[in-house]
C-alpha positions as CSV (number, residue, x, y, z in Angstrom):
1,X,60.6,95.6,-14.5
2,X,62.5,96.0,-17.7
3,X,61.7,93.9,-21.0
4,X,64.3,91.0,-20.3
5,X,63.3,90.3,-16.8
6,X,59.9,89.9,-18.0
7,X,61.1,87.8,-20.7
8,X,63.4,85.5,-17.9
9,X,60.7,85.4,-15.7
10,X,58.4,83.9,-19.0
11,X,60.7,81.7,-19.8
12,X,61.3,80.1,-16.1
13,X,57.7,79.6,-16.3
14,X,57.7,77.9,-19.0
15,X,60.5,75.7,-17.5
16,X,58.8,75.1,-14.8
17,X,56.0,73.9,-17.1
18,X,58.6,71.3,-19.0
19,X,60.2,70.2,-15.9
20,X,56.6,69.1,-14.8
21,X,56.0,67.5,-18.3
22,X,58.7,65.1,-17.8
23,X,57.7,64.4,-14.1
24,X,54.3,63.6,-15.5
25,X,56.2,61.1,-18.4
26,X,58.3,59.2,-15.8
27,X,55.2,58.7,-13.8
28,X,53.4,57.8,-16.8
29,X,56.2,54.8,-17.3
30,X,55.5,53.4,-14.5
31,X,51.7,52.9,-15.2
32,X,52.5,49.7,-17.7
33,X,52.1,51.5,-20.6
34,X,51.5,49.8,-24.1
35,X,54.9,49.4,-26.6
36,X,53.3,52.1,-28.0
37,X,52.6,54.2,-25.4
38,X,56.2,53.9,-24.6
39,X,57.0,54.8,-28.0
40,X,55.0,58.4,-27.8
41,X,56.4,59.0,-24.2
42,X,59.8,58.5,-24.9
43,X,59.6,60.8,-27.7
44,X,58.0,63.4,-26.1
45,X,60.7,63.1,-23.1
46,X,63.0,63.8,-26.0
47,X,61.1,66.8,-27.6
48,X,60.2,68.2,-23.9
49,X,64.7,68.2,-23.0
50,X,65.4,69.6,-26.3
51,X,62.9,72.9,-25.5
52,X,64.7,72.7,-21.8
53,X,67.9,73.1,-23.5
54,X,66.6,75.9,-25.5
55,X,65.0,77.5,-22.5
56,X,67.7,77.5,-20.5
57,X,70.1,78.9,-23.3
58,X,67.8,82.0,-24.1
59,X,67.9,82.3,-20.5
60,X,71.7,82.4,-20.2
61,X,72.0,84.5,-23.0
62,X,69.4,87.2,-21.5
63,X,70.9,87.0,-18.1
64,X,74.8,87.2,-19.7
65,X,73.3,90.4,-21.7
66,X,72.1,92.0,-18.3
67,X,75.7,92.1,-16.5
């Protein structure tokens, strides 16, 4: 396994991870949170897409470098 594909595979962990995050957040919407609560979770659904984007453009990049 060369460097990259250990990299990839890292980082689809680690979006595997996020993507659970924000399952996690949704469900914790539902649960009648406080205003403020809501605050905190919609700002961590914002922080948790924004590292998804970057995930999945190091990914792109990595897998584009490979062909």
């Amino acid at each position: 396994m060369s460097d990259n594909e250990i990299i990839i595979e890292k980082l689809l962990e680690q979006r595997d991870l996020n993507l659970s995050m924000l399952k996690n957040l949704d469900f914790e919407l539902m649960m009648d949170p406080t205003e403020k609560e809501i605050v905190n979770i919609k700002k961590l659904q914002i922080a948790t897409i924004d590292e998804l984007k970057k995930i999945e453009q190091e990914i792109s990049f990595l897998t584009s470098k490979k062909s």
